[in-house]
N, C-alpha and C positions, 0 to 999 in steps of 0.2 A: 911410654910417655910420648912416643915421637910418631905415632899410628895417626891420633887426627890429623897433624901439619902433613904428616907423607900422602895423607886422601885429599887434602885439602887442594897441596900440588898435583898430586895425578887427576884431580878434576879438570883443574883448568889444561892439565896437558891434553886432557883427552876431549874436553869440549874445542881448542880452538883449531888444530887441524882437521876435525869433522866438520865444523863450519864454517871453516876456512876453502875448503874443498868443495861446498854448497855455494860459496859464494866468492868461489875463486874469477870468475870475471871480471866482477865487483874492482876488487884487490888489485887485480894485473890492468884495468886501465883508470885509477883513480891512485895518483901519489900523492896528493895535496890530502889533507886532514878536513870529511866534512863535519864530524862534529866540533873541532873545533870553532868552524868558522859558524857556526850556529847560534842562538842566545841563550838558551836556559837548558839545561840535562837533569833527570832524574838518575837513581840508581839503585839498587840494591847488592848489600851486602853479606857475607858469608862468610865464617872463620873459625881457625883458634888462638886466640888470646890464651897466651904464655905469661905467667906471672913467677918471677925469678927470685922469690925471696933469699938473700946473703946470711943467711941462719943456717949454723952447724944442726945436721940432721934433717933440714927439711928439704924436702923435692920441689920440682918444679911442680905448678899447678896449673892445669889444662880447662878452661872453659869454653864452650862453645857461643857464640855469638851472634847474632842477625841486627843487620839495619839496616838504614838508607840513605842518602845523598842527595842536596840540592845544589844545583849549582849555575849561576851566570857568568859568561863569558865575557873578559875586558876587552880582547882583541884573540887573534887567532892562536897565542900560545900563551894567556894566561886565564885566569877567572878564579872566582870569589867561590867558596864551597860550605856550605855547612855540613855533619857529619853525626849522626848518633848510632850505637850500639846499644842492644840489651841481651841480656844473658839468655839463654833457650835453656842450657844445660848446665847448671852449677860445677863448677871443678870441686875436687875434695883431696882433701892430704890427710893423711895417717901419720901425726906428728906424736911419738912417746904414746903411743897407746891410744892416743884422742883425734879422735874423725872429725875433721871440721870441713865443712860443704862453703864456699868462697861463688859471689854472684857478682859479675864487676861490668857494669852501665858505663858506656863511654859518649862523651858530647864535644864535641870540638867546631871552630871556625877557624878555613886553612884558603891560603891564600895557594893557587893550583899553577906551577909551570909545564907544560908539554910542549913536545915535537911536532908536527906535523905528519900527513902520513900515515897510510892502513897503516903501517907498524908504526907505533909511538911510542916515548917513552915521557913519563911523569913523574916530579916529586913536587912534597906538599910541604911547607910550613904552615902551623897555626895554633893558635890557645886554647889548650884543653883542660876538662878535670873529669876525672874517672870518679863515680858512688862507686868505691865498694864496704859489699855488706858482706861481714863474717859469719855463722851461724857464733850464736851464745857469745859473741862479743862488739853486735855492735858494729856500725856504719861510720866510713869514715870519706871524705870529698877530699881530693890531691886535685892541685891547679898547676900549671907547667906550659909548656913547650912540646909540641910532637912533631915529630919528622915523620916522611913518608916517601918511599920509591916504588919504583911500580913501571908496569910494560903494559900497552892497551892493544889491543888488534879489533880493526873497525871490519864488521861484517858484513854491512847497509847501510846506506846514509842515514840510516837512525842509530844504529845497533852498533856497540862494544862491549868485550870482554876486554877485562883485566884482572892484573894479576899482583897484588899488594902488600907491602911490609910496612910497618907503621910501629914507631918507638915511641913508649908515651912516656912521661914527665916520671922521673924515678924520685922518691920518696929518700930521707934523709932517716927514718925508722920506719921501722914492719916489727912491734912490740907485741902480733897477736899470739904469738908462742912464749909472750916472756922474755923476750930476746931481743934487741937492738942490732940495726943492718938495713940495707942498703933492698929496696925493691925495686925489680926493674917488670916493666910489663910489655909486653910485645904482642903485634895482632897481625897473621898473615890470612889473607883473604881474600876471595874472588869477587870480583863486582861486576854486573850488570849494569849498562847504561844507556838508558835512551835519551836523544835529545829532540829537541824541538824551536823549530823557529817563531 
């Protein structure tokens, strides 16, 4: 269960000191943050969305996800972002004999604090709602609150990697097995960002 999040993090470990070592000049004479100080960033993202249903008997369920990120800058350590996922890879649970395939679209607007500085760090509040689609039972839209924390390391005055944990809005029932309980879903993921003046 725990094989995509563990590739998920040795990706970014293994992308940011090889690019860090490329563009270690970069880094050693620039401590001010330039993408912050920039006005609009793109991104794209990569992950796995954990989905924790509180039902006796079932697992956690693992989907894989891609999107992207817009976002304009208010000043040097805040800005505006919007955020979508969609599913690449459906999760599936073997619940009591029955194989059900789980596809879960996420879209959020998060309001962005960071640090300054090749190394930085970020978290996110903002309003979100997850589609997801069950196989044989049907689509359902949850609206909430998502958090988000996360470390950036800038590699050129255009270019960041990060590195992202993100809690979305947990659900008051998860009745697709019959059962009533508590879903929590979670997405850690690597993002790419470019910005631009």
């Amino acid at each position: 269960m725990k094989k995509k999040i563990a590739a998920v993090v040795l990706t970014l470990a293994m992308l940011v000191p090889a690019s860090s070592y490329a563009a270690g000049s970069y880094r050693s004479n620039n401590t001010t943050s330039v993408i912050g100080s920039t006005k609009v960033y793109l991104g794209v993202k990569y992950g796995v969305l954990t989905i924790e249903p509180d039902i006796s008997g079932a697992d956690n369920i693992e989907v894989d996800n891609l999107g992207f990120m817009f976002g304009g800058h208010i000043n040097d350590y805040l800005s505006l972002e919007f955020d979508y996922t969609q599913t690449v890879s459906a999760g599936q649970e073997d619940f009591l004999g029955s194989v059900t395939k789980v596809k879960t679209d996420t879209t959020g607007f998060f309001l962005v604090a960071r640090t300054t500085g090749a190394v930085y760090f970020k978290g996110r509040v903002g309003y979100t709602w997850i589609d997801q689609h069950v196989s044989g039972q049907g689509s359902d839209r949850i609206y909430g609150l998502a958090y988000s924390a996360g470390v950036g390391f800038e590699l050129s005055d255009t270019f960041a990697l990060e590195g992202e944990y993100t809690i979305y809005p947990k659900t008051d029932e998860f009745d697709r097995f019959g059962s009533a309980g508590d879903l929590d879903t979670r997405f850690l993921s690597v993002n790419a960002v470019w910005s631009y003046d």
